[in-house]
C-alpha positions in Angstrom: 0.0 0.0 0.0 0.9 3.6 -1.0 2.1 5.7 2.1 -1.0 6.8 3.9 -2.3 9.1 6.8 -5.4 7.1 9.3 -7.5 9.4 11.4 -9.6 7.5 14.1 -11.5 8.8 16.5 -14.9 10.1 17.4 -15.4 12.9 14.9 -17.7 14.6 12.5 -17.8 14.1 8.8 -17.1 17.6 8.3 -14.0 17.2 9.9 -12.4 15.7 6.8 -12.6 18.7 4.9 -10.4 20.8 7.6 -8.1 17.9 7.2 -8.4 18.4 3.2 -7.6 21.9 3.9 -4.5 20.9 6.2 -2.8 18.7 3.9 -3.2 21.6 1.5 -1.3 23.8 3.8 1.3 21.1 3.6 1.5 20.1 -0.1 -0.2 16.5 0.2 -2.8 15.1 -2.1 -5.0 12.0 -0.7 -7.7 10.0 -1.5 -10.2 9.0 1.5 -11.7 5.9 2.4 -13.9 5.4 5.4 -12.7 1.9 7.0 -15.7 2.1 9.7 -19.1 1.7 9.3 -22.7 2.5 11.5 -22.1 -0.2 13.4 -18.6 1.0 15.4 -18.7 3.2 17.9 -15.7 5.4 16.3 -14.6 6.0 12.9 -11.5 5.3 11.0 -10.7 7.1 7.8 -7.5 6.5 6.0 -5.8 9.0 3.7 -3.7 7.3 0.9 -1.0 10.1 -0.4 0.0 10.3 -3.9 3.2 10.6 -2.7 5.3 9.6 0.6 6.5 11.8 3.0 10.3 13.0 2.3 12.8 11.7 4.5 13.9 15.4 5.2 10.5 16.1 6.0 9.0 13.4 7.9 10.3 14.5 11.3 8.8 17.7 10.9 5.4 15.9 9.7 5.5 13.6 12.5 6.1 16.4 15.2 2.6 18.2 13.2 0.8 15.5 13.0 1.1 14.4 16.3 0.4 18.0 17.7 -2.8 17.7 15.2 -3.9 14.9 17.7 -2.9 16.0 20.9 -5.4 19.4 19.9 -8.2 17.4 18.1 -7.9 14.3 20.2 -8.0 12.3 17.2 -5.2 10.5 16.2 -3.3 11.0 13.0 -1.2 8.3 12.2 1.4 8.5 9.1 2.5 5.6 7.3 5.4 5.4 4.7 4.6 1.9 4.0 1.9 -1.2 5.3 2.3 -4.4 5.7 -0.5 -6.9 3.7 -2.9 -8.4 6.7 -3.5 -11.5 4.3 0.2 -12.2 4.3 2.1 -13.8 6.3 3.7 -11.7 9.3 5.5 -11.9 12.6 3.5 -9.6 15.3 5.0 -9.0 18.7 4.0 -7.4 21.6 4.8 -5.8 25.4 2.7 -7.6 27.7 2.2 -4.9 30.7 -0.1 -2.0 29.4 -0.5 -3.2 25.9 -1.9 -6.8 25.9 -3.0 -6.6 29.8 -4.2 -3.0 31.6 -2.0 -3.5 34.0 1.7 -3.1 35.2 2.3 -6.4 37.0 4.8 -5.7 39.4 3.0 -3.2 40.2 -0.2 -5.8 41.0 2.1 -7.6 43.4 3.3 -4.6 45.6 -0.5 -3.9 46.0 0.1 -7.8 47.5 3.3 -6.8 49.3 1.7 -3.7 50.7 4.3 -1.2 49.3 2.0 -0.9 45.9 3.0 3.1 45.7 6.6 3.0 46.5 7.0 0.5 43.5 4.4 1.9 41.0 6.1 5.6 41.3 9.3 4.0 40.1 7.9 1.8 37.1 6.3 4.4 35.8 9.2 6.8 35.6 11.1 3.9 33.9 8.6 3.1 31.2 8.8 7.2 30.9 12.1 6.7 30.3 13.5 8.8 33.2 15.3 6.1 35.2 16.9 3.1 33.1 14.9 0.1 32.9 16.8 -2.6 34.4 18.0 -0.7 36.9 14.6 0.1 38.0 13.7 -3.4 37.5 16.2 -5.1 40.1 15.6 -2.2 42.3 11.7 -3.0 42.6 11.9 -7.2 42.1 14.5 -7.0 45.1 11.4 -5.1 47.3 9.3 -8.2 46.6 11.3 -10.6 48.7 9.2 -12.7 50.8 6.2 -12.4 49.3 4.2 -15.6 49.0 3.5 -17.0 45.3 0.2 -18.1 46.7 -0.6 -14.1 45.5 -0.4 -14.2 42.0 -3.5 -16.5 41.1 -5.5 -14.1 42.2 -3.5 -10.8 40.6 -4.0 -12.2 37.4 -7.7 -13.1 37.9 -8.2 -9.4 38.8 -6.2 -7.9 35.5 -8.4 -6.7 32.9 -7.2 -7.3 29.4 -6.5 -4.8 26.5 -9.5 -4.0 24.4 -9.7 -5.3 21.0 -7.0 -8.2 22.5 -9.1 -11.0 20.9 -10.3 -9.6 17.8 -6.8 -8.4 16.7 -5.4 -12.4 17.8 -8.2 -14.0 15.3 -7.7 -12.2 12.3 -3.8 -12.3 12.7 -4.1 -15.8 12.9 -6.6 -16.3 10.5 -4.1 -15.1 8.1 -1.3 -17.1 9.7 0.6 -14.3 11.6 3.2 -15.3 14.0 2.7 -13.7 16.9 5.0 -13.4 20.1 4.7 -11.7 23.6 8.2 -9.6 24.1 7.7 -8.8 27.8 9.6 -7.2 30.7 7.3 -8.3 32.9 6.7 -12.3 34.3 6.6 -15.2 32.6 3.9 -16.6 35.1 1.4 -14.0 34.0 2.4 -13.7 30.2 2.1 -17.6 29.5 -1.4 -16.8 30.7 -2.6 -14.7 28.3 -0.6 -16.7 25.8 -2.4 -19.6 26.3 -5.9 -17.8 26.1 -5.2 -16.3 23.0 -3.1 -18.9 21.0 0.0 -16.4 20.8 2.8 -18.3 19.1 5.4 -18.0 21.9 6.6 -15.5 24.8 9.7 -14.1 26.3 9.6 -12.6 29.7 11.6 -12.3 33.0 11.1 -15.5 34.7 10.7 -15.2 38.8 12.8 -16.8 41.4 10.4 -18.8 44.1 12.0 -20.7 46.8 10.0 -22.3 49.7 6.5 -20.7 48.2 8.2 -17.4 48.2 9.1 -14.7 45.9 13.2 -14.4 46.3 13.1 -10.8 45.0 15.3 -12.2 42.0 15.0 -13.5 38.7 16.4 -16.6 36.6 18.0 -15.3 33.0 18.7 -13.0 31.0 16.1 -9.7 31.5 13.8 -8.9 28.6 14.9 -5.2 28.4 14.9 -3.1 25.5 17.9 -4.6 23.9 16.7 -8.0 24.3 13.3 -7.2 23.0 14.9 -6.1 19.6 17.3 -8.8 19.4 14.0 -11.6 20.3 12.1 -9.8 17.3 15.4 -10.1 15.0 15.4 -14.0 15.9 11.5 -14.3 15.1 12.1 -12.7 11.8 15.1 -15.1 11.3 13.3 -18.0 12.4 10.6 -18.3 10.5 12.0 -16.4 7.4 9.5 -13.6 7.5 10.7 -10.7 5.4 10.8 -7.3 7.7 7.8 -5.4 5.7 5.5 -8.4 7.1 6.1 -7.2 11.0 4.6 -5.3 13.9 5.5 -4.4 17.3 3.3 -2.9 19.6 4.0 -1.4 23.3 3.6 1.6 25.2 6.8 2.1 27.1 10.5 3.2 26.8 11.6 -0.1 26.4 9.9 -0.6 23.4 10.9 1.8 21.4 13.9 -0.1 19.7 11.3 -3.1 18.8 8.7 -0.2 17.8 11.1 1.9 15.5 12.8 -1.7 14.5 9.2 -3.2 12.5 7.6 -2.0 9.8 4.5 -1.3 11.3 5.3 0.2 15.1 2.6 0.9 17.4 2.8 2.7 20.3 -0.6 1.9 22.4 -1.2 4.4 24.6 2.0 5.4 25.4 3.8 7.6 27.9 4.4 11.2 26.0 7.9 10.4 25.4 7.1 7.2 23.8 4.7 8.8 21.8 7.1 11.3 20.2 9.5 9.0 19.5 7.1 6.0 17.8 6.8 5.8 14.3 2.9 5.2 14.7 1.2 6.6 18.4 -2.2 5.8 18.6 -4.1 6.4 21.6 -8.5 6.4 20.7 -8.5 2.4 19.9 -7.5 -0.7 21.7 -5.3 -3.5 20.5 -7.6 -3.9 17.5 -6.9 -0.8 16.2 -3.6 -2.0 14.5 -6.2 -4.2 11.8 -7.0 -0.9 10.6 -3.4 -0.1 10.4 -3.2 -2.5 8.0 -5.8 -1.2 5.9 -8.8 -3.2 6.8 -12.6 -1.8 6.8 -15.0 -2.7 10.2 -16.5 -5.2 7.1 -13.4 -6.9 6.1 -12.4 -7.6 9.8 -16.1 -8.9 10.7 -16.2 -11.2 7.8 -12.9 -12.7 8.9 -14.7 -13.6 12.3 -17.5 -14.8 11.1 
């Protein structure tokens, strides 16, 4: 597909024509196509340009088109290129805040009783204000003692990411690989992989001794490095050229997977994530990406059906 603008959102039809008007002001020419229909609660209109974006320019267009959705509160999401959805892909994704609404080690200080001391420093992490691993040891290590017994019952409680299941079906209905990439716990992402028939995961796995939490972990962490270096193996592995992937996630430690793929999501991200993603959306859930991919409401329900 040619290199395209998607606008989704809750807006009026007369909206298009000030965005008409904008891409005026800017030199683009696109033809619109309504992906939604009356049966979604949003809509979804994407903007196919004659032309892409030039290099030289696309920071600049980035930085105005992501000011156009902070001020409209619609999102505006440039694309130089698309991967097909009927074709083969490899998909990965964060775990904590993308596939799950939820930081988990966050869930288990709630259990440990220290829920705010630990939450104030993952979220300056996934801000991107502290470094991740660092902040990771720091807050396992305030975990020690804590009974395993716990964590049944924190992942009962966890709601999961809208649109989680829709986006899994029609990914594998076309035969997408798909992969959890997560810093946080194995024990909570084999889970959701499980419910949703992800193809594999890769998260920190925790150290239990005697029914306990140790406050360590066994392995190698799954930091931001690691996450780009799992999706270069997936690619490898199952000899999926790099225009056929995603990556989604909403924190600093995804950016190197997210700026790595050729479609990078950033899911309602942290504002630093969100400048620095190649595609921030924030008015959708997980299913969202489908119209990334150029899918209408139509296409994606006949899929399903």
């Amino acid at each position: 597909m040619s290199a395209s603008i998607t606008l989704m959102g809750s807006f009026q039809p007369s909206y298009l024509s000030q965005f008409e008007s904008w891409l005026d002001d800017h030199h683009l020419i696109g033809t619109f196509q309504t992906l939604t229909d009356e049966l979604d609660a949003y809509t979804v209109v994407r903007v196919a340009l004659e032309q892409p974006v030039s290099n030289d320019q696309l920071a600049s267009m980035k930085k105005a088109l992501l000011a156009l959705s902070d001020d409209t509160k619609i999102d505006h999401i440039y694309q130089s290129k698309t991967p097909c959805l009927d074709q083969k892909g490899v998909a990965v994704f964060d775990m904590d805040s993308t596939l799950i609404k939820a930081e988990v080690m966050d869930e288990l200080a709630v259990e440990a009783g220290i829920g705010e001391k630990i939450a104030a420093i993952t979220a300056s992490a996934m801000r991107g204000e502290i470094d991740f691993v660092e902040s990771f040891v720091q807050r396992l290590s305030l975990l020690d003692g804590l009974s395993s017994d716990v964590m049944d019952g924190v992942y009962q409680r966890i709601v999961h990411m809208d649109g989680i299941e829709r986006l899994m079906k029609v990914l594998h209905h076309f035969g997408w690989h798909t992969a959890i990439l997560s810093g946080g716990f194995t024990y909570f992402a084999d889970r959701v992989q499980s419910q949703y028939g992800i193809s594999e995961v890769h998260a920190n796995v925790l150290e239990i001794k005697s029914g306990q939490l140790t406050g360590k972990h066994l392995g190698p962490i799954v930091d931001a490095e690691r996450k780009q270096l799992l999706l270069a193996n997936i690619v490898d592995n199952t000899g999926v050229d790099w225009s056929q992937t995603i990556a989604c996630g909403d924190g600093a430690n995804d950016l190197l997977m997210l700026n790595k793929a050729a479609l990078g999501v950033a899911l309602h991200a942290k504002p630093l994530v969100r400048e620095q993603a190649p595609c921030p959306m924030n008015n959708l859930g997980l299913d969202g990406i489908l119209y990334l991919l150029g899918a209408s409401s139509a296409q994606i329900r006949d899929t399903l059906a």
